[in-house]
C-alpha positions as CSV (number, residue, x, y, z in Angstrom):
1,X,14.8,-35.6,-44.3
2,X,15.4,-32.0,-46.2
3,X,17.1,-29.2,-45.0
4,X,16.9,-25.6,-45.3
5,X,19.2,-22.8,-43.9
6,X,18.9,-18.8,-44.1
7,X,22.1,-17.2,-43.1
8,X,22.3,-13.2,-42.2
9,X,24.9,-10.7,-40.6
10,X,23.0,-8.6,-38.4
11,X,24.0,-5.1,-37.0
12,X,24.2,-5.4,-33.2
13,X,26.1,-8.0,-30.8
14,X,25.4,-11.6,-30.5
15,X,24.2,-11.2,-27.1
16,X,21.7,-8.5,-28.1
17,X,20.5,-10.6,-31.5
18,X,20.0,-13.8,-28.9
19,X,18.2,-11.9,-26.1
20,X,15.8,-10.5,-29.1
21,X,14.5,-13.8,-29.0
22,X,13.9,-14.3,-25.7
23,X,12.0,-11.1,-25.2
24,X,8.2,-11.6,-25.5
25,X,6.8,-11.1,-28.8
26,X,9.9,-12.4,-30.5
27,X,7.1,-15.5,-31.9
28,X,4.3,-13.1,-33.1
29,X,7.3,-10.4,-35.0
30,X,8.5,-13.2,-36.4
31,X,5.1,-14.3,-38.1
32,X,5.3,-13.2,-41.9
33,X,2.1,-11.1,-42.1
34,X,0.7,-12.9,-45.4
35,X,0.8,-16.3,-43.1
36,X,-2.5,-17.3,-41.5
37,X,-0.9,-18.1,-38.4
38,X,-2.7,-17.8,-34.8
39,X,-0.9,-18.0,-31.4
40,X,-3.0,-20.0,-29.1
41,X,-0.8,-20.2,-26.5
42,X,2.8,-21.1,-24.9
43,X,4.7,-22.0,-21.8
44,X,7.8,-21.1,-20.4
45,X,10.3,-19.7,-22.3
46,X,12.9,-21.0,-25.1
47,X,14.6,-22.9,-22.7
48,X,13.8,-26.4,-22.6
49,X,10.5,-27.5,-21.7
50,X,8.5,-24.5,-23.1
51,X,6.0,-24.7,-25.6
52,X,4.1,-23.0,-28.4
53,X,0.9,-23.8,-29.7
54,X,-0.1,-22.5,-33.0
55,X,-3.4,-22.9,-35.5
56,X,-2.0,-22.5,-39.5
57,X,-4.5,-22.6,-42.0
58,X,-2.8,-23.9,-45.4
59,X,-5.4,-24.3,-47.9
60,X,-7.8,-22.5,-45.3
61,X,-7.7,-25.7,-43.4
62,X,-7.0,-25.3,-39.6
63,X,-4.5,-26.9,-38.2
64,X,-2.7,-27.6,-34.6
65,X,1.1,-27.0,-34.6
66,X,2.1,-27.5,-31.5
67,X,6.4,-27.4,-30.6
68,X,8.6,-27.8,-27.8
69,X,11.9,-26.1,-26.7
70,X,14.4,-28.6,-26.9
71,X,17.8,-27.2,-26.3
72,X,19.6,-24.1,-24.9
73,X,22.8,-22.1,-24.6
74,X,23.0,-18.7,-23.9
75,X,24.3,-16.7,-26.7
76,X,25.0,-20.1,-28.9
77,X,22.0,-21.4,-29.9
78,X,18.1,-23.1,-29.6
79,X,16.2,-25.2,-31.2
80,X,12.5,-26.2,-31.0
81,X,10.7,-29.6,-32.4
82,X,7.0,-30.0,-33.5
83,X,5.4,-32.3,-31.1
84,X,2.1,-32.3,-33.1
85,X,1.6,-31.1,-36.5
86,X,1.8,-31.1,-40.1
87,X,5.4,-31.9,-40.6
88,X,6.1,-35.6,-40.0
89,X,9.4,-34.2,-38.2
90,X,10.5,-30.4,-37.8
91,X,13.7,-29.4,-35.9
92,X,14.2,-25.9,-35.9
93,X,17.9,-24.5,-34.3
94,X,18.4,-20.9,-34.5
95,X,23.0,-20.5,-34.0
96,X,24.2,-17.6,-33.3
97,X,28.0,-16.7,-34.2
98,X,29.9,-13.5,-32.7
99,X,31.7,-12.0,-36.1
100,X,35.1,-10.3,-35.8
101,X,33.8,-6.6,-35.9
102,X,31.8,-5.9,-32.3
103,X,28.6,-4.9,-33.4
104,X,28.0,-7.3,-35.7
105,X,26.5,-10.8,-35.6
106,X,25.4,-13.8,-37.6
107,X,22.3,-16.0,-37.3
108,X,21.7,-19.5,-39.2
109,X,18.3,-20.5,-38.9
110,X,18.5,-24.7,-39.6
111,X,15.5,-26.8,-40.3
112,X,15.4,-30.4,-40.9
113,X,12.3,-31.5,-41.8
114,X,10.3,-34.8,-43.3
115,X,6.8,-34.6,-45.0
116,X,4.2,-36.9,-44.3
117,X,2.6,-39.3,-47.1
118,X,6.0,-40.7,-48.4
119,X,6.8,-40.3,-52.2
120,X,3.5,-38.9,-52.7
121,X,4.2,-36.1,-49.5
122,X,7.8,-35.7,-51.2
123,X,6.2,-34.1,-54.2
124,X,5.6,-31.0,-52.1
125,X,8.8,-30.8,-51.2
126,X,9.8,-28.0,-53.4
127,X,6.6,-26.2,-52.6
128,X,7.5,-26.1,-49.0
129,X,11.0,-24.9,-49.8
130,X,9.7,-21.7,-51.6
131,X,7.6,-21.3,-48.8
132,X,10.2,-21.5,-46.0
133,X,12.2,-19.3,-48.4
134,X,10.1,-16.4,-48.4
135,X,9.0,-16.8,-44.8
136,X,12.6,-16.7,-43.5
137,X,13.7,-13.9,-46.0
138,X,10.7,-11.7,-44.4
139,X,11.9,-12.9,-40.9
140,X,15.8,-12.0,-41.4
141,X,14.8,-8.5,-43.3
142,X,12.2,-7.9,-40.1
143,X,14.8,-9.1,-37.6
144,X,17.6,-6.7,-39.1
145,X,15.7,-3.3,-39.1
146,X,14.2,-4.5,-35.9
147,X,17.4,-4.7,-34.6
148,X,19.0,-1.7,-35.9
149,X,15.5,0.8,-34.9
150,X,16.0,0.2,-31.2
151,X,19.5,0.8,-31.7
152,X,18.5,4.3,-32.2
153,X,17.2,4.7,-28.7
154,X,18.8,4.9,-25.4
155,X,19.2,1.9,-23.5
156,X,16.5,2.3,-20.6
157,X,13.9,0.0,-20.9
158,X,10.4,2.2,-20.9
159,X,7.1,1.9,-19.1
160,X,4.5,2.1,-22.4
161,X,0.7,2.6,-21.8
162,X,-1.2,2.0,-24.9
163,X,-4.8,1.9,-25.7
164,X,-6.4,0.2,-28.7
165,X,-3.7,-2.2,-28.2
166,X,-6.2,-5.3,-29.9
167,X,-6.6,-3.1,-32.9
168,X,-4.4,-4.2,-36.1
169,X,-1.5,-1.5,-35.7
170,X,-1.9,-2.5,-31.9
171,X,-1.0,-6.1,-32.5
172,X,1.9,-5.1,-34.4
173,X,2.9,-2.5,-32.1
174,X,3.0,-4.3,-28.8
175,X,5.7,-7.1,-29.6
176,X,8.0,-4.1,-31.8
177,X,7.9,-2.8,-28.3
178,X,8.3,-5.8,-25.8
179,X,10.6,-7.4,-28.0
180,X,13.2,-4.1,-27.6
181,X,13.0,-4.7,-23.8
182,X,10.6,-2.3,-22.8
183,X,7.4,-3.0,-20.6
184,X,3.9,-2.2,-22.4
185,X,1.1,-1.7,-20.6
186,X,-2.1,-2.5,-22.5
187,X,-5.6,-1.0,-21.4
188,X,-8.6,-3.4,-21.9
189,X,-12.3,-3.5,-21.4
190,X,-12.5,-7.0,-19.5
191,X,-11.1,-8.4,-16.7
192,X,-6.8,-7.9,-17.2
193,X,-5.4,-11.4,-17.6
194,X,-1.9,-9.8,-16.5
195,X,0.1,-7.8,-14.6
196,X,0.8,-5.9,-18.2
197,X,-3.2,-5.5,-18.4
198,X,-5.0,-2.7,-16.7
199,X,-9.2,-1.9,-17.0
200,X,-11.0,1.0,-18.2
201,X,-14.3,2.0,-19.1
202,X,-14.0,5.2,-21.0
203,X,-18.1,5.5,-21.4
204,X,-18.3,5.4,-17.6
205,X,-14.8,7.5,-17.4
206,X,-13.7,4.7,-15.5
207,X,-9.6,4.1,-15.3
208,X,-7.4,3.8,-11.9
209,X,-3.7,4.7,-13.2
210,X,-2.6,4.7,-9.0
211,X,-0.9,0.9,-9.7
212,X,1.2,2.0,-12.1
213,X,4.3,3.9,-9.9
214,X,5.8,5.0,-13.6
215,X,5.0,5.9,-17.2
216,X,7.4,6.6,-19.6
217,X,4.6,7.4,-22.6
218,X,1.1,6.8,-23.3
219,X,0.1,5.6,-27.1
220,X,-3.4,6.5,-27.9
221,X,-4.7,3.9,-30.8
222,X,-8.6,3.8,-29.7
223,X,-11.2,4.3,-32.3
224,X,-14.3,2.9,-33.9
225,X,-13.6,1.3,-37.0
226,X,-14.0,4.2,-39.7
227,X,-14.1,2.2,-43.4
228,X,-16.3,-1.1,-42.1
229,X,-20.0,0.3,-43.1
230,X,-22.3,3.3,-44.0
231,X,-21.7,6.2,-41.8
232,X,-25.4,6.4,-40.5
233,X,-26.5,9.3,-37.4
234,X,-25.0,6.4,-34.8
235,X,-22.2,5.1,-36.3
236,X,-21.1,9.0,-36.8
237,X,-21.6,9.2,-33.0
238,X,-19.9,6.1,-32.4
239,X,-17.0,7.5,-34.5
240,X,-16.8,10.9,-32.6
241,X,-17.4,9.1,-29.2
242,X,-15.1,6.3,-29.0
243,X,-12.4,8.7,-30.4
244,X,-12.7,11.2,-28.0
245,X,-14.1,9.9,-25.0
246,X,-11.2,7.9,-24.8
247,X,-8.5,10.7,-25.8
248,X,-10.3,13.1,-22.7
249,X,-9.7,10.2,-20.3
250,X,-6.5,9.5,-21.1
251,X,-5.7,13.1,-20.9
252,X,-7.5,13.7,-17.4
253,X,-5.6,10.9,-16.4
254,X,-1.9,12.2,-17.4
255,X,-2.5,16.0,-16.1
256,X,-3.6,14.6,-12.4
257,X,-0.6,12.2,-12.0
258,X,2.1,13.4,-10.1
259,X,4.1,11.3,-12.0
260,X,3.6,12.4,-15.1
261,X,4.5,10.9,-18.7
262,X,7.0,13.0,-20.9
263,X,5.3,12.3,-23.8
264,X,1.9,11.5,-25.4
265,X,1.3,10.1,-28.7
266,X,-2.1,10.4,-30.1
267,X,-3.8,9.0,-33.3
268,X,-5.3,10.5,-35.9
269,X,-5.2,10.4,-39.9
270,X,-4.5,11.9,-43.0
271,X,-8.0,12.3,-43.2
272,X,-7.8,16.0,-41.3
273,X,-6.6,17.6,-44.7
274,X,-10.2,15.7,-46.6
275,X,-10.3,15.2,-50.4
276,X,-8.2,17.7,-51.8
277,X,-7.4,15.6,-55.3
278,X,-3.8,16.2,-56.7
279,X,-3.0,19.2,-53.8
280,X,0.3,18.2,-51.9
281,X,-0.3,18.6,-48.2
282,X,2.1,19.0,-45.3
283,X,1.5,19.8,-41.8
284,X,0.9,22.9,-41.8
285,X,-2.1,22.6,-44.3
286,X,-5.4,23.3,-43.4
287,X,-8.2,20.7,-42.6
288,X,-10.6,19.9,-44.9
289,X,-14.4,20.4,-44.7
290,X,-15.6,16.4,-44.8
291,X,-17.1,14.5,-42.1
292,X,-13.6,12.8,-41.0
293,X,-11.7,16.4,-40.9
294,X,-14.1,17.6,-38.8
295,X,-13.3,14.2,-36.4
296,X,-9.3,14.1,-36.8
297,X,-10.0,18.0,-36.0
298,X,-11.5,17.2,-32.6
299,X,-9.4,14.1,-31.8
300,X,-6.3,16.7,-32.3
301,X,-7.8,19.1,-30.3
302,X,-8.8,17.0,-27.2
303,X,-5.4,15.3,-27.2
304,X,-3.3,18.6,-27.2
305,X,-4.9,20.0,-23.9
306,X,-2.4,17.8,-22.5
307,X,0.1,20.0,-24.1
308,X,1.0,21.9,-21.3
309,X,2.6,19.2,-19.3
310,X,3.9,17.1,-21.5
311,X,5.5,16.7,-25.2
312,X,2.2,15.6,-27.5
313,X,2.2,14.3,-30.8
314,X,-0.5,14.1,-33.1
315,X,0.2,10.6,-35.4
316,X,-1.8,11.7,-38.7
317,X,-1.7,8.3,-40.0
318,X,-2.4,7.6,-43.8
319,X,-3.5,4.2,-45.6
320,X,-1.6,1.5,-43.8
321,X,-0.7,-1.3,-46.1
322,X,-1.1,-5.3,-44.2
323,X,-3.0,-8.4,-45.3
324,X,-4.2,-8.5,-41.5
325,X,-6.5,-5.6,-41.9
326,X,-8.0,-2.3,-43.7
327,X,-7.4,-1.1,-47.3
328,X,-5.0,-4.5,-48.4
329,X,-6.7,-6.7,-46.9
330,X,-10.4,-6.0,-48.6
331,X,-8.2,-5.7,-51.8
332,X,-6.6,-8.9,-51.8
333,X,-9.3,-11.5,-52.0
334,X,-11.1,-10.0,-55.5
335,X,-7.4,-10.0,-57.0
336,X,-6.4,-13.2,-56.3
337,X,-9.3,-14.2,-58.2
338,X,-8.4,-11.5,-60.9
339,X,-10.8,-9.4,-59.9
340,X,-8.9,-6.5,-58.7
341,X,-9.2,-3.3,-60.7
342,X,-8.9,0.3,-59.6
343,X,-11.8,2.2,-57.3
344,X,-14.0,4.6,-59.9
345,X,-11.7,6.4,-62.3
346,X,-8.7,5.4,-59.9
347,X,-6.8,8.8,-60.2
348,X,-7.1,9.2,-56.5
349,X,-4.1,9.4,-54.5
350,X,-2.7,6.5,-52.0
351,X,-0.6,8.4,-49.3
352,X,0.3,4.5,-48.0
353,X,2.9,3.2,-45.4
354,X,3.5,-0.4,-44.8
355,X,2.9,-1.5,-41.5
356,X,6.8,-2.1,-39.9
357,X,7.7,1.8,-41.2
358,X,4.1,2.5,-38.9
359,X,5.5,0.7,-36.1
360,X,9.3,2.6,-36.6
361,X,7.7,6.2,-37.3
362,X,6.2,5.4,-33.9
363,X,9.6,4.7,-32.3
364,X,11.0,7.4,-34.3
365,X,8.3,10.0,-32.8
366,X,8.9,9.0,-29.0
367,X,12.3,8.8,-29.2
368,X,12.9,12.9,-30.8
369,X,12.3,15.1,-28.3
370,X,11.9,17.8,-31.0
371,X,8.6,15.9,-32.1
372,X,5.9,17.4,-31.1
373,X,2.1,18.4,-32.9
374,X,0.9,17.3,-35.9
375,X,3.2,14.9,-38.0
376,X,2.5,12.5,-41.4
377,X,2.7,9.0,-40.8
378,X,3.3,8.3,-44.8
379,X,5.9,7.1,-47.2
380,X,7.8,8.5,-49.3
381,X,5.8,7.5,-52.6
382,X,2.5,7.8,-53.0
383,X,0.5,6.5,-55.6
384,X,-2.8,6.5,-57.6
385,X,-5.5,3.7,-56.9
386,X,-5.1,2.7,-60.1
387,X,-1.9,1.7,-59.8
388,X,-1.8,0.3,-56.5
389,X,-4.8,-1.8,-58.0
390,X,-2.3,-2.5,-61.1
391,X,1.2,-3.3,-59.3
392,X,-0.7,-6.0,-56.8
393,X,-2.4,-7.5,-59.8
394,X,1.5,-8.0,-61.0
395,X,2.5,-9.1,-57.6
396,X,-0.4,-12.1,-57.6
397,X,0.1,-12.7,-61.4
398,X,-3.4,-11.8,-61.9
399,X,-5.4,-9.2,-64.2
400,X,-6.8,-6.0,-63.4
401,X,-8.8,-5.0,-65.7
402,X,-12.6,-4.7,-63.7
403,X,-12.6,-1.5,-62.0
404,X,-15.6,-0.9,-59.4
405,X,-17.9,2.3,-60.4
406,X,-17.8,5.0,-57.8
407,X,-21.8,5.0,-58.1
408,X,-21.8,1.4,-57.1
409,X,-19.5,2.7,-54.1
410,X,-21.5,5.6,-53.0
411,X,-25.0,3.2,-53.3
412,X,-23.4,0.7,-50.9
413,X,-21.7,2.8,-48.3
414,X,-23.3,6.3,-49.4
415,X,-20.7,9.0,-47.5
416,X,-18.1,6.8,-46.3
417,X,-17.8,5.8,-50.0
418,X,-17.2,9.0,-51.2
419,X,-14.7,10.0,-48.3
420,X,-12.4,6.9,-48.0
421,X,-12.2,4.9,-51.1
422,X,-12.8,7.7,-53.7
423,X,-10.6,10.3,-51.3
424,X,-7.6,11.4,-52.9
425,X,-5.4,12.7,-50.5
426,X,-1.2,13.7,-51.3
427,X,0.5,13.8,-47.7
428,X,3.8,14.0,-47.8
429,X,5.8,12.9,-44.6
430,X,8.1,16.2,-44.4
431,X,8.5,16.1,-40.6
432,X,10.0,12.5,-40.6
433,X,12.1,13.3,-43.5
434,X,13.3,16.3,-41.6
435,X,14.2,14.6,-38.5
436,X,15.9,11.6,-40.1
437,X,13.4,9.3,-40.5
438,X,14.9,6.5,-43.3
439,X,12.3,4.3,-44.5
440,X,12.4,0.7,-44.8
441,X,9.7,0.1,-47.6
442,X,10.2,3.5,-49.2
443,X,8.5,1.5,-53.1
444,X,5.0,-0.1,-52.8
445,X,6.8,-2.7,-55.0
446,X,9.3,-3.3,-52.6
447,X,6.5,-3.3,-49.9
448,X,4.5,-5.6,-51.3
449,X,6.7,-8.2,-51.4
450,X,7.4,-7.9,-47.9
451,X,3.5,-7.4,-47.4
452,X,2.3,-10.5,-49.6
453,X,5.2,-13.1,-50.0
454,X,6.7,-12.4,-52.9
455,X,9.9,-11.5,-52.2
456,X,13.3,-11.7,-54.2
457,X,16.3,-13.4,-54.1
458,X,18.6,-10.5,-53.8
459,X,16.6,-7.7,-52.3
460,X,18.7,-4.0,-52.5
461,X,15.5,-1.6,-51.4
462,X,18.3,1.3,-50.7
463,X,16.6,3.2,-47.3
464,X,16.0,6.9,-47.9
């Protein structure tokens, strides 16, 4: 047997730190996002006789992990066991100690574990420690600004309505959510497989509200994909359409309530203010004159007709940075085979946030009541393609020397080419910064390894 242990103080009670864990979406937080790791399913709860069934892929190979709760007691500790998997044993107890001061807490995350294949399964061993190493560092550093972001709210659990809730900021935002104790209500287009599921059919203006006695705020992340192929007459239409089809619904929906929402969070992009090369843009810029102006312009637009009953803000979101979808994603597979390099001349600007300062930003804009319009949903430190294309290269250990011409760009994916890859757009987030915003990833190094899996020892990212 080997052991491994990751031990962290953590700002809040031990009572709140354990009941973290018990809240739904603990499981899919806790997932590093670099880790090919797919929920299939669980029962119960982290009490004995609940279970969790996950696919890995190591290698690309999938594979069944399946565990099962195997001890309990409130406040003290838990611990789960593979029942079927890769490990030839895996006991996993998560201790929780109560330190001196009151608002703070320590967790000890314990693994025992044996690897199949004897002496020839034993040379891995220190493989798998590097890897449980970095996963647990993500899940402490995830866990403790977690905890210390819905410290910053009040108390009351909300009642959250969100649309686009499948999408990849969806995925993430859903568990942030559930796992501070509030209720999130997500609106699908198939039959609801839950009481937290409700129907609608935008294109047929189709969406019954009249179950839902109370809604606290309403998080609009619907969209056609923007960046996944040419921008031909249809998928333009299917770009305008599915962005404000959806925003007029939800909109119709809010003003005839009697019970209305207090506030209204609406997506849209750093795209409004359109190429504007080495120009610094804040949000009271003008739009630009490209195709996705002219569509963050009337997504804007539809969702502040709601503006007159309640608080709306309009999320101008720039180039979110996760290996589970968009900009990072398409990077990473060329530069892991050292084929990364930057995008044409590669002096465009990156205005990039990582996903977790997404998912706080959004906290951060329903909790402050003096939010409201147009805000940048950016970091702190923006940077050229070139060196995002450069400082990943470092990251992977792998050479970036093969940048991609912008006319091969513009050939395969003619307009879109020139607006999203070969955009340069400088947004700076002056609006969070001015209503105290701190970021957690404010470096794209420090990002990165929080993004990737490559994560130091001793971590000291200071939050600005």
């Amino acid at each position: 047997m080997h052991r491994f242990k990751q031990t962290s103080t953590f700002p809040v009670k031990v009572q709140t730190c354990f009941k973290w864990h018990e809240q739904p979406g603990a499981l899919e937080r806790c997932i590093p996002p670099w880790e090919r790791v797919q929920v299939i399913g669980r029962t119960g709860s982290i009490q004995p006789g609940g279970t969790v069934h996950l696919i890995i892929r190591p290698g690309g190979i999938p594979l069944h992990w399946i565990s099962h709760h195997i001890d309990y007691e409130k406040n003290v500790s838990f611990t789960d066991m593979q029942f079927k998997g890769p490990f030839k044993s895996f006991i996993h107890t998560h201790r929780f100690y109560q330190e001196r001061e009151e608002n703070r807490s320590t967790l000890v995350d314990d693994i025992a574990y044996a690897l199949p294949g004897g002496k020839l399964g034993n040379l891995f061993q220190r493989t798998i420690h590097q890897q449980l190493e970095q996963s647990f560092r993500y899940r402490h550093h995830m866990l403790h600004h977690d905890l210390a972001t819905h410290q910053l709210a009040p108390t009351t659990p909300l009642t959250l309505l969100i649309s686009g809730a499948s999408g990849t900021i969806g995925r993430n935002l859903v568990p942030f959510f559930t796992t501070g104790g509030h209720r999130v209500i997500k609106l699908v287009r198939s039959p609801p497989s839950g009481p937290d599921e409700l129907y609608w059919n935008p294109e047929k203006n189709d969406l019954d509200l009249s179950s839902i006695d109370h809604i606290d705020g309403v998080i609009n992340l619907s969209g056609e994909n923007i960046g996944d192929s040419r921008w031909t007459d249809s998928k333009k239409k299917r770009i305008i359409d599915s962005r404000i089809q959806t925003t007029r619904l939800l909109v119709q929906k809010m003003v005839e309530r009697s019970q209305k929402p207090r506030v209204f969070l609406s997506s849209s992009a750093i795209g409004y203010y359109g190429n504007r090369n080495m120009d610094e843009m804040n949000e009271s810029s003008t739009k630009g004159s490209d195709f996705i102006s002219e569509v963050c312009d009337l997504w804007e637009q539809e969702a502040l007709k709601a503006a007159d009953v309640m608080r709306v803000v309009t999320l101008r979101i720039g180039v979110v940075l996760t290996p589970k979808g968009g900009a990072l994603q398409r990077l990473l597979t060329p530069a892991r085979f050292g084929l990364g390099g930057p995008l044409g001349h590669g002096k465009q600007i990156i205005s990039w946030i990582s996903m977790n300062d997404l998912i706080y930003s959004f906290h951060h804009c329903l909790f402050h009541d003096e939010i409201h319009g147009p805000i940048n949903l950016t970091g702190p430190n923006p940077v050229s393609n070139r060196t995002l294309a450069e400082v990943l290269g470092r990251k992977l250990k792998r050479p970036t020397l093969l940048p991609v011409p912008a006319k091969l760009l513009t050939m395969v994916y003619g307009e879109m080419g020139k607006e999203i890859p070969l955009a340069s757009t400088l947004a700076r987030p002056d609006r969070l910064r001015e209503t105290g915003f701190r970021f957690t990833h404010a470096t794209l190094d420090t990002a990165l390894n929080y993004l990737i899996g490559t994560i130091p020892e001793n971590n000291n990212e200071p939050e600005i």
